[in-house]
N, C-alpha and C positions, 0 to 999 in steps of 0.2 A: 528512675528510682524516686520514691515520694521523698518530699522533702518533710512532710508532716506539717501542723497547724501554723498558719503565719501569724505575730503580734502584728497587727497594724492599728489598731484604733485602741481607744482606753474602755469601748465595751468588749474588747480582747482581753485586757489588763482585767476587767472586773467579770468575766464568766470564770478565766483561771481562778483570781481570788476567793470567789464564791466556790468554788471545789476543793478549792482548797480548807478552807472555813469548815464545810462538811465534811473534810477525811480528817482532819487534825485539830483536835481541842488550842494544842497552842500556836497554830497557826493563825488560828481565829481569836487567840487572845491578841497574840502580835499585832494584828491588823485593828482591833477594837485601840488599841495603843498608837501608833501610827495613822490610821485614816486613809484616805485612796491613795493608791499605788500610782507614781509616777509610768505612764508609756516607756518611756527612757527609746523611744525608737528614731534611730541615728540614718543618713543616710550612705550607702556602702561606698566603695573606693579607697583610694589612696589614701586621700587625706584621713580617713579615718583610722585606719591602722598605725598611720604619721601620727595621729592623737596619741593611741594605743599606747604605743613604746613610747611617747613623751610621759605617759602616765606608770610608767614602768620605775616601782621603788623609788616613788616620791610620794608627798603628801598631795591632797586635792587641791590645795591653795601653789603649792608651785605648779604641778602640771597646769594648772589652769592658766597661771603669771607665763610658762614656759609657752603656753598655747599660743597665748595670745600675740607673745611678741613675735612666735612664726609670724602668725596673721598678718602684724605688720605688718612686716618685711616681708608678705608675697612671698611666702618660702612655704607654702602648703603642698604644691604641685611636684608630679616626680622629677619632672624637667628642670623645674625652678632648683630643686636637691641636686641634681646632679650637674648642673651649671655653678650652684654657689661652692664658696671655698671652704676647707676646715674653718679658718677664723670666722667665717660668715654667720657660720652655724655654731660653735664654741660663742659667738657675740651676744646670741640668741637665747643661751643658757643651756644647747644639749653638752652633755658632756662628752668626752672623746669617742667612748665606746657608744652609745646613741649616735652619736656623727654617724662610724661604720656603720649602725643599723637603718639607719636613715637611708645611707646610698645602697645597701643591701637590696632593700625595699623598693627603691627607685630604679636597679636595674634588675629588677627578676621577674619586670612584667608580667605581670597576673593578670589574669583576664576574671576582671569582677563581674562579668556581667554570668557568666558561666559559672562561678559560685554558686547564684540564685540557684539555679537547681540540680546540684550536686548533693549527697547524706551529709549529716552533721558530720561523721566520722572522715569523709573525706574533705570538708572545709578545712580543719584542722591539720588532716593530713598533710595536704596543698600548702598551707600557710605556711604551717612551721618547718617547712625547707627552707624560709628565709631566716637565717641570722639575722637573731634578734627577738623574732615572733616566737615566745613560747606555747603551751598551750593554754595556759592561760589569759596572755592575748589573743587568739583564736577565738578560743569559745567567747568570750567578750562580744568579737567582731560578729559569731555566728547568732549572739543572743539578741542585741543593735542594731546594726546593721542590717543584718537577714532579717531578721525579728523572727528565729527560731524560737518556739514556744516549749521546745522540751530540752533547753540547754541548760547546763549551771557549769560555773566555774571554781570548782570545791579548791583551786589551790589557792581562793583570794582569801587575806587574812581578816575581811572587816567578816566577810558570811561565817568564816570559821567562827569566830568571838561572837557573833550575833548567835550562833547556832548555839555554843557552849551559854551562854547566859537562858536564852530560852528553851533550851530542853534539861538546864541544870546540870549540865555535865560537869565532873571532877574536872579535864582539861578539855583545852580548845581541840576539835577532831583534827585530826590530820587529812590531807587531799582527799587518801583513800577512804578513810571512815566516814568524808563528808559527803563522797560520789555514792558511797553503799547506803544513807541515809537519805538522799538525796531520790532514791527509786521510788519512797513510799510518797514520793512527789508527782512522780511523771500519769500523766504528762506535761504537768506545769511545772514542769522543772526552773522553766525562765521565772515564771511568775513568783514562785518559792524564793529564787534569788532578790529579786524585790524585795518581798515583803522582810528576808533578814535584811536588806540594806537599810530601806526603812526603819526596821526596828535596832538595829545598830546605830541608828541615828540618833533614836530615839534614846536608849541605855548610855550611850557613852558622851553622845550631846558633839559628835563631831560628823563629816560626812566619810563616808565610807568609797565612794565611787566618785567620778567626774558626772 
């Protein structure tokens, strides 16, 4: 099964952008406002999804304070999770419920390599059997990670607000009115997500994403 167009470089980043520019007046305002689009291309695994749920209903400045002190402490790895203690990980800043997501993660062995080319629809699938992984950290991992280029994540609240300011909506869309809006994107669905984070950046003057 095709997995569809990979992000890998930032002239990936800028052929989406520019098609985007062409099907959407305020897409192309957005980006005249913002400027080039971050790659944001992550590499896949454990640790990454370990990122994920550290970023889960925090701000960018703790996941990042959160991230980092893992890093310290060599506590990235699944092994390294499943060897350290509740306190090890509670010293670290995850909270109790992140703990169990964390060992969740650590012993449901996934096979990341086999990801690469599986459908969007089954990445998510796959993922979010793990407690913990919802789908919006899924699609996250599928957009980074994979560098799938027709993903978005409509449950995250910085794209919802970035959407509601630039398209002038009464309220912020919800998941679903953001995925049905989200169509007149694809196939740069990913790229689309950019360019709201960026412009969410840019409107509210705070970061939107890790």
């Amino acid at each position: 099964m095709s997995v569809g167009r990979i992000i890998e470089t930032p002239d990936c980043v800028e052929e989406g952008a520019t098609w985007l520019a062409e099907s959407c007046p305020r897409m192309a305002y957005a980006m005249e406002q913002t400027g080039p689009l971050p790659l944001r291309r992550r590499p896949d695994g454990f640790a990454q999804l370990l990122s994920a749920i550290v970023s889960q209903q925090v701000s960018v400045a703790s996941a990042n304070a959160i991230w980092n002190r893992l890093k310290d402490a060599k506590l990235t790895g699944s092994r390294k999770i499943m060897r350290a203690t509740d306190d090890d990980l509670r010293a670290v800043g995850l909270s109790r419920q992140k703990v169990r997501y964390a060992r969740a993660l650590a012993e449901a062995r996934i096979d990341y390599k086999a990801l690469r080319d599986v459908s969007n629809d089954d990445v998510v699938a796959i993922l979010t059997e793990v407690s913990g992984i919802g789908v919006w950290t899924a699609e996250i991992y599928a957009m980074f990670s994979l560098g799938r280029a027709d993903v978005i994540a409509p449950g995250d609240l910085a794209l919802q607000e970035a959407a509601r300011i630039l398209y002038d909506l009464p309220d912020r869309p919800t998941d679903k009115q953001l995925r049905q809006m989200a169509e007149a994107w694809s196939p740069w669905r990913s790229v689309a997500a950019r360019v709201l984070w960026a412009y969410y950046r840019v409107a509210k003057e705070r970061e939107g994403i890790r």
